[in-house]
N, C-alpha and C positions, 0 to 999 in steps of 0.2 A: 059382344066384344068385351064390354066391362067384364064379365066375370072372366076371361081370358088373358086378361091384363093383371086383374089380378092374383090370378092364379100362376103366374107367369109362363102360359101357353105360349105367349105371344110378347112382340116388346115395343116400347118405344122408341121411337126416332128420333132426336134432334138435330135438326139440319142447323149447321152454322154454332161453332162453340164461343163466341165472344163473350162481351160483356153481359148480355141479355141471356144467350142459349146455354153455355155452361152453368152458372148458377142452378136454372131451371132445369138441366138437367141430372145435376147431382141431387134437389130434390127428388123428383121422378126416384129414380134410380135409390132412393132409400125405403121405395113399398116397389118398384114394379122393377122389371128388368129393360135398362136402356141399351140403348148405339148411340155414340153422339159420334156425331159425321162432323168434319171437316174437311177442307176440300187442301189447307194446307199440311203436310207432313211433318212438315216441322212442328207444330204446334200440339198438333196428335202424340206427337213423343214426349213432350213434356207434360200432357193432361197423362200420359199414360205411367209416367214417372212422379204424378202427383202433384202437378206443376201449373198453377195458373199464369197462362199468357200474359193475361192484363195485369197480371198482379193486384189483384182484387180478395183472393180467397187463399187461407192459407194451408198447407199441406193436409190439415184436420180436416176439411171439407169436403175430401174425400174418403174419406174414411167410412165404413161402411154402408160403400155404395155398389150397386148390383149395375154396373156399369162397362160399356165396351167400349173404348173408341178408333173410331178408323176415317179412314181416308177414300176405301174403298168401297164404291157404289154396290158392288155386288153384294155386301155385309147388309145393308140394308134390307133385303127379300124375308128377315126373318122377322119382318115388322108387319104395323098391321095401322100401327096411331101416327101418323110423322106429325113433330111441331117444326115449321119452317122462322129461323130467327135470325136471318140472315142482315147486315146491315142495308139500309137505304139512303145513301147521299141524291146529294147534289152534284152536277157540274160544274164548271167553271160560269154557265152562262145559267145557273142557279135552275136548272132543269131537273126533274129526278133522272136520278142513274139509277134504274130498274134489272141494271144489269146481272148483280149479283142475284135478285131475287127471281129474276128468268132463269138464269143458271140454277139455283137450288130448284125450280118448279120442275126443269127439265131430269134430275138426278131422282126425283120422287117418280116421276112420271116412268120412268126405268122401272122400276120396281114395283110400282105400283098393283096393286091385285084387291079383285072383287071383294068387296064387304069395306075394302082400309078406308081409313079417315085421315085427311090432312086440314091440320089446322093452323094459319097465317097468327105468326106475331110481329111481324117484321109491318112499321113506321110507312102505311102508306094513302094513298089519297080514296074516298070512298069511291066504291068500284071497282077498283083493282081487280081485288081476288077473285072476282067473278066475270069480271070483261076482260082481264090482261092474263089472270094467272089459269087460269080454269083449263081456257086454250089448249096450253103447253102441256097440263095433265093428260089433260084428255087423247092429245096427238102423239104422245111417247107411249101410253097406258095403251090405246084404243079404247079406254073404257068411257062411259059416259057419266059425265058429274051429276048428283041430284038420284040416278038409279044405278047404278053402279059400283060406286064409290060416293062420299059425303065428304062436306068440308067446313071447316067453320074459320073465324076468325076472333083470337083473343091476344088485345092488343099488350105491349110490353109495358112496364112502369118501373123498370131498374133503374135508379139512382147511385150512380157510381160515388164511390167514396162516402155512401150514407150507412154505417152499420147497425142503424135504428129500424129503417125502413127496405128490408130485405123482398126476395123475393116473394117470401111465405107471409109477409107480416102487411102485407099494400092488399086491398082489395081485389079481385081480381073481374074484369068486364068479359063473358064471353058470348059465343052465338054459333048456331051452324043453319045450315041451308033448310033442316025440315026440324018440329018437335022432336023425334026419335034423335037424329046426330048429336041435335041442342044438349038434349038430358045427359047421352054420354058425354061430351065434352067436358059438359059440365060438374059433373062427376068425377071423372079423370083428376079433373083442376081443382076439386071441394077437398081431393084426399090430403094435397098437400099444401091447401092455401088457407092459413089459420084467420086471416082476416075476413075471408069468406071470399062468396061468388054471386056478383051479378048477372044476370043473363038480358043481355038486348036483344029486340026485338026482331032484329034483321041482321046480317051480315054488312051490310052497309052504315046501318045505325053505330057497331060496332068503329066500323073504319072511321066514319066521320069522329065518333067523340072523341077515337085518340088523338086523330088530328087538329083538334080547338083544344087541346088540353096546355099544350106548348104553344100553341098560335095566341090565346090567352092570355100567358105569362110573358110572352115575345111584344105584345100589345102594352101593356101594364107598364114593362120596363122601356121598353119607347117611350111612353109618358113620362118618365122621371130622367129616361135621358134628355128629352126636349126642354122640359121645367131647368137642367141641372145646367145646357147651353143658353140658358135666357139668365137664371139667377148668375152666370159666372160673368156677364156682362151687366148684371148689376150687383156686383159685388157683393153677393150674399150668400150663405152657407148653405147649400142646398141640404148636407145632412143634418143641418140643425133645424131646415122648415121642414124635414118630415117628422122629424121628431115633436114636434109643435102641430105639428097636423094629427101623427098616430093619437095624439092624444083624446079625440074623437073615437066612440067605438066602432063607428061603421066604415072607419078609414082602411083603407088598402095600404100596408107598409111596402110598399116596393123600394129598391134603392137603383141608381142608374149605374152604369159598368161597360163592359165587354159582354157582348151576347154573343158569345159562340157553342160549341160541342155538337154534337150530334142529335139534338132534341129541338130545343128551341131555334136556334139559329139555322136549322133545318127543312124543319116539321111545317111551319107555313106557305113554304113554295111546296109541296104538295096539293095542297089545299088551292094554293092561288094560280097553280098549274091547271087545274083539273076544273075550275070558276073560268079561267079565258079560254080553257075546249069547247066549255058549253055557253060560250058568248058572253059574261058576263066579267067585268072589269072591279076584281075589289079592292077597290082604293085604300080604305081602312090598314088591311092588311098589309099592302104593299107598302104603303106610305111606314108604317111600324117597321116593317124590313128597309126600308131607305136609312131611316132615320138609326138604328141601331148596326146596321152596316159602316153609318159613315163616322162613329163613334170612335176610331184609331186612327183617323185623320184628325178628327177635331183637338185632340189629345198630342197628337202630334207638333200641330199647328201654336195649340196654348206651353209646349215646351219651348218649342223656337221661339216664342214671345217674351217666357219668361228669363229665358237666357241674353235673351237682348238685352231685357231690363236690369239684367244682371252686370252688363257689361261682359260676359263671355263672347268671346267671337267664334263664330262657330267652322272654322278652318281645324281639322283636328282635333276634335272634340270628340269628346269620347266620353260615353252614356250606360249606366248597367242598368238594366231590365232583370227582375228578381220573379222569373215563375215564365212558362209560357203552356202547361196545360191548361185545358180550357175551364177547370176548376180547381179548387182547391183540394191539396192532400190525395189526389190521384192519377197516375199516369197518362190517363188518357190524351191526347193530343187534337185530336179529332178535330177540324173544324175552327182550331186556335185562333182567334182575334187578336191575340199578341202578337205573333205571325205577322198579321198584317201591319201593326203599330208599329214594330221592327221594319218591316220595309216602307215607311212611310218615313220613319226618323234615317232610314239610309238614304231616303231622296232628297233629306234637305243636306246631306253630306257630313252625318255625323257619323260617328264609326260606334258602332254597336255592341256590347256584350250581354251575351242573354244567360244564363245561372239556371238551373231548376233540378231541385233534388228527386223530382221523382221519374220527370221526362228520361227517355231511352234516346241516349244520345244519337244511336244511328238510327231511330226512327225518324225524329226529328229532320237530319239531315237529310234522307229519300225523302219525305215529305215537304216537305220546305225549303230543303239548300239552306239550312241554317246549322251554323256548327257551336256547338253549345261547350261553354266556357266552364271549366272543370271549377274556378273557384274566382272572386275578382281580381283583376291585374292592373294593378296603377292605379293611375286617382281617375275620377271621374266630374264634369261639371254636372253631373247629374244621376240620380235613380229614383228609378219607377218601381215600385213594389205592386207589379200588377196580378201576380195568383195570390191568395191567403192563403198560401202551405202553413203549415203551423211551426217551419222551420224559422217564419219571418214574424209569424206574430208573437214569438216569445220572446223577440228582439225589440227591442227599444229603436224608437227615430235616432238617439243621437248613436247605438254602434250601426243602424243599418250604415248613416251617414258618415262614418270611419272612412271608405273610402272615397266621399265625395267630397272636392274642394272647399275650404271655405266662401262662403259665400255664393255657393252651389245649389239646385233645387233638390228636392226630396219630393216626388208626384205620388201619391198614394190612392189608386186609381179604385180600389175598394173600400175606400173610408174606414180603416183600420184606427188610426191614430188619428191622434188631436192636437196636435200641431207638429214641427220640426225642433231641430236644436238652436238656440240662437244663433246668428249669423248665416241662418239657411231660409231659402224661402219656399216655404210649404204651400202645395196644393192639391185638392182631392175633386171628385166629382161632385 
């Protein structure tokens, strides 16, 4: 099949053109011949006008790429390698939603023919692809996995809004079901992954490490949010003891925040989904997901506090929020923890304005019912500067606090700056 692929006999498939699978697939697609599938139309018409969706990559990125994309399952038969990168959420009751990645299993399974190899990137609990996803192959294809067809799994490590850390330039973990799949897989992935290629042991081995990779970093920053609710009740600068701490070499720099997007704030109810199937209760985990869950309340709760101490009454009060993607300098919305500090500050009855240069104002609104303020309006007793866009870090405390009263707070929920303007009362995590 390798020499097929690369000869371009035959082509790749990318199921799911997001933030993970288009990238990967305009790599591909600069040695082999791609399909990237999409299941949405719209979105197909703008990669095929040169258009990144997410707004991640810019028109140059495709440019000399041996690439097709469609919508249509039938376009897929002239494949032979599918990479499945379809997203993995949550529910509302923090369950995975498997749904879209049943749906891409069932579109490969269509097309599916003797010899092809499908390999899993798509964020999921170990097992999956061999107890949930294999099934659905198997039952659309008729064929049977392991003699049939082969599958591997190599997990995703896109960092949105990082142009250091690309998809070619991050190591890459891969694995398939026998030696022989493994090597090609591997292979495939060696062409165009300049950091290089791991190979795990198992398919499972794979799924599990991607899983504790963000379960990890979700744990870490639990820890500095719980440190960051104790020192603020002892009236102590939380980023000033880590900074007194980093000073040690074996210290872990973490900083405390909003845990949201579609990784960390995700990637651990897999894991702890798939521990209470098989009996087992992980506190650890869970407890790090409480604790950074309840992290836009607590924020919420120390506004209203400081506004009291302000003497602001909060009848009518009106608060601007500076950012609500779930990081900085990128679109993505995914998952947003401001989102929810926004509805937590409308519960104590203050009237909200949220700002963000990079968010899509009508995605936003379908997602959240939140209608996003083209620029601030009025005065404010209060803002939170809770994304680092670089639109706000190049701003100063005292023009961010231009629109807010004197004697107004200024919350700086990422410890950007080091104090407020006089007459404002500053606080950060």
């Amino acid at each position: 099949m390798l020499e097929k692929i690369t000869n371009k006999e035959t082509s790749i498939a990318v199921i799911g053109l997001g933030y993970v699978g288009l990238p990967l697939a305009l790599e591909f697609a600069r040695k082999f011949r791609v399909v990237g599938f999409d299941i949405n139309a719209e979105r197909v018409q703008m990669m095929t006008r040169s258009e990144d969706p997410s707004r991640e990559l810019s028109a140059s990125a495709f440019e000399g790429c041996d690439i097709h994309f469609t919508d249509q399952i039938d376009e897929l038969s002239q494949c032979s390698f599918y990479v499945v990168a379809v997203p993995t959420p949550i529910d509302k009751h923090n369950t995975p939603d498997l749904r879209p990645l049943f749906g891409a299993s069932r579109t490969v399974g269509k097309v599916l023919s003797e010899g092809d190899i499908v390999v899993y990137e798509s964020t999921v609990y170990p097992g999956c692809t061999e107890e949930d996803c294999l099934p659905i192959l198997e039952e659309e294809s008729g064929l049977v996995a392991g003699t049939d067809f082969h599958y591997g799994y190599s997990p995703e490590r896109i960092n949105p809004g990082d142009a250091e850390h690309t998809v070619c330039t991050i190591l890459k973990v891969v694995s398939g079901d026998t030696p022989a799949s493994a090597e090609i897989i591997e292979s495939v992935y060696a062409s165009i992954i300049t950091a290089g290629v791991y190979r795990a042991s198992s398919v499972k081995v794979a799924e599990a490490a991607k899983v504790i990779e963000n379960s990890q970093r979700d744990l870490n920053i639990a820890f500095m949010n719980e440190l960051s609710m104790i020192f603020d009740r002892m009236d102590i600068d939380t980023k000033g003891v880590i900074e007194a701490a980093a000073t040690k070499w074996n210290f872990l720099k973490f900083s405390p925040g909003l845990v949201g997007g579609h990784c960390i704030g995700v990637d651990p109810y897999y894991l702890t989904y798939k521990a209470q199937k098989i009996g087992y209760i992980p506190e650890v985990i869970l407890s790090g997901r409480r604790i950074n869950d309840g992290i836009p309340a607590f924020i919420a709760k120390r506004l209203i506090q400081l506004l009291v101490k302000s003497d602001f009454g909060l009848k009518d009060a009106k608060v601007l929020v500076r950012g609500i993607t779930f990081k900085e300098n990128v679109s993505d919305i995914r998952n947003s923890k401001v989102a929810d500090l926004v509805n937590e500050l409308e519960s104590f009855g203050l009237t909200v304005d949220i700002v963000d240069p990079h968010a899509d104002p009508h995605e936003v609104k379908e997602e959240y019912g939140i209608v996003l303020s083209d620029r601030p309006m009025g005065e404010y007793v209060a803002t939170i500067v809770a994304v680092a866009h670089n639109e706000y870090t190049s701003h100063s405390p005292q023009e961010l606090c231009d629109v807010v009263k004197n004697g107004g707070v200024f919350m700086d929920i990422k410890g950007i700056y080091d104090g407020a303007p006089q007459g404002y009362t500053y606080w950060r995590m």
